[in-house]
ZADO-309406 format. One line per 8 residues: number of its first residue (from 1); their letters; for each residue x, y, z of C-alpha. Coordinates in Angstrom, 2 decimals. Example, Ala and Ser with C-alpha at 12.3 -4.5 7.8 and 13.67 -1.06 7.14 Angstrom:
<sites>
1> AS> 12.30:-4.50:7.80 ~ 13.67:-1.06:7.14 .
</sites>
This chain:
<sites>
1> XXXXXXXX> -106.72:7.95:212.01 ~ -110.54:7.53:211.19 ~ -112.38:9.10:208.87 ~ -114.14:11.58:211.54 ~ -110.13:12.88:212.68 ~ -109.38:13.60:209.31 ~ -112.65:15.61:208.70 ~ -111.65:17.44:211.79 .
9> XXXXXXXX> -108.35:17.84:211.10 ~ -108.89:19.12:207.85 ~ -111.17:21.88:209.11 ~ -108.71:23.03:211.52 ~ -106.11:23.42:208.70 ~ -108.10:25.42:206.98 ~ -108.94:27.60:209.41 ~ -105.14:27.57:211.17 .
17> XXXXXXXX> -104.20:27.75:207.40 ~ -102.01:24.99:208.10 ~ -100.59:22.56:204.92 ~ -101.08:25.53:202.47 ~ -98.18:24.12:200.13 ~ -100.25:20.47:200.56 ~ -102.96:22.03:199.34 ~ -101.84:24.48:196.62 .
25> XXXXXXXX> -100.08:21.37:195.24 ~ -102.90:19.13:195.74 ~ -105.71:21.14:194.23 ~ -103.56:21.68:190.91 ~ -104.88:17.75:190.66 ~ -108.48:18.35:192.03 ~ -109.37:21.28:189.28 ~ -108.20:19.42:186.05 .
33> XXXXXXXX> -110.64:16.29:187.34 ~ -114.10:15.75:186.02 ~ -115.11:14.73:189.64 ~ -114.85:18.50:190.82 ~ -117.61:20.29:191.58 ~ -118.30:23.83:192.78 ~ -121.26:23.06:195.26 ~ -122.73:26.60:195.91 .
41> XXXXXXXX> -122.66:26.37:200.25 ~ -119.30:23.93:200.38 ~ -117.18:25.48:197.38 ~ -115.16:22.97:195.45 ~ -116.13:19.23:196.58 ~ -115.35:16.01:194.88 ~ -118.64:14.95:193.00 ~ -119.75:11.62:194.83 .
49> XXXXXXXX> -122.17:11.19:192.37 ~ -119.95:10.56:189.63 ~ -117.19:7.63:188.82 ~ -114.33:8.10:186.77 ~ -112.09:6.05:184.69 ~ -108.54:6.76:185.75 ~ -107.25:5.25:182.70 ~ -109.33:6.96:180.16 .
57> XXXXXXXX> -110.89:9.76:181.78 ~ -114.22:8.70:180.73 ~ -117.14:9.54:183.26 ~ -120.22:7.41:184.21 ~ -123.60:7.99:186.42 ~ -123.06:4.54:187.01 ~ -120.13:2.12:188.51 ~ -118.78:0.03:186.02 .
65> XXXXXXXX> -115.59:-1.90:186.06 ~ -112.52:0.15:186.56 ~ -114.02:3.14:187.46 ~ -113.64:4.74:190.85 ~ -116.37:7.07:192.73 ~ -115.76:10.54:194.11 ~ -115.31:10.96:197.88 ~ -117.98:13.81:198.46 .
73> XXXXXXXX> -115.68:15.78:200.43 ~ -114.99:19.34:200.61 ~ -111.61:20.02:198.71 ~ -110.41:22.90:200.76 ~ -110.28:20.92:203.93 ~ -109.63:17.79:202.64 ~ -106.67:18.55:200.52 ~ -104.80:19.81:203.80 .
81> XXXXXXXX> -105.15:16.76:205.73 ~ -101.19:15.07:204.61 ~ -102.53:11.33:205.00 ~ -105.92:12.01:203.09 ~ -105.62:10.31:199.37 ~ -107.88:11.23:196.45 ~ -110.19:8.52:195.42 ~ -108.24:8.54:191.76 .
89> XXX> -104.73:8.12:193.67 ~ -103.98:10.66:192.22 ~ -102.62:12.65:195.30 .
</sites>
């Protein structure tokens, strides 16, 4: 599915309120990350700005080896799309 079906997808599971359970489950992940962000028009988005160190948690402005960069997506749609991953793997 590309990237533009997904995005689609996820906004019409939000607004269907479809893959609730997904997303409960998922965003218990997304809110204990240091790549979340509360963007004031969007809500909770994962910080593209950012990379992350899935080993040690340790955050950068930069990439460095090792470190993976946040999506930029919004969380709320995002999270209810089932094939959708998190940049960190982990969901």
């Amino acid at each position: 599915m590309s990237i533009i079906n997904k995005v689609a997808q996820g906004f019409f599971n939000e607004l269907m309120n479809k893959e609730a359970e997904t997303h409960t489950k998922r965003m218990i992940h997304c809110k204990q990350c240091k790549l979340l962000y509360n963007d004031s028009l969007f809500g909770e988005t994962c910080n593209s700005e950012l990379y992350v160190n899935p080993e040690t948690n340790e955050v950068s402005t930069t990439d460095k080896p090792g470190f993976k960069n946040g999506c930029g997506c919004i969380l709320r749609s995002k999270t209810r799309v089932p094939d959708a991953h998190c940049p960190l793997g982990k969901w």
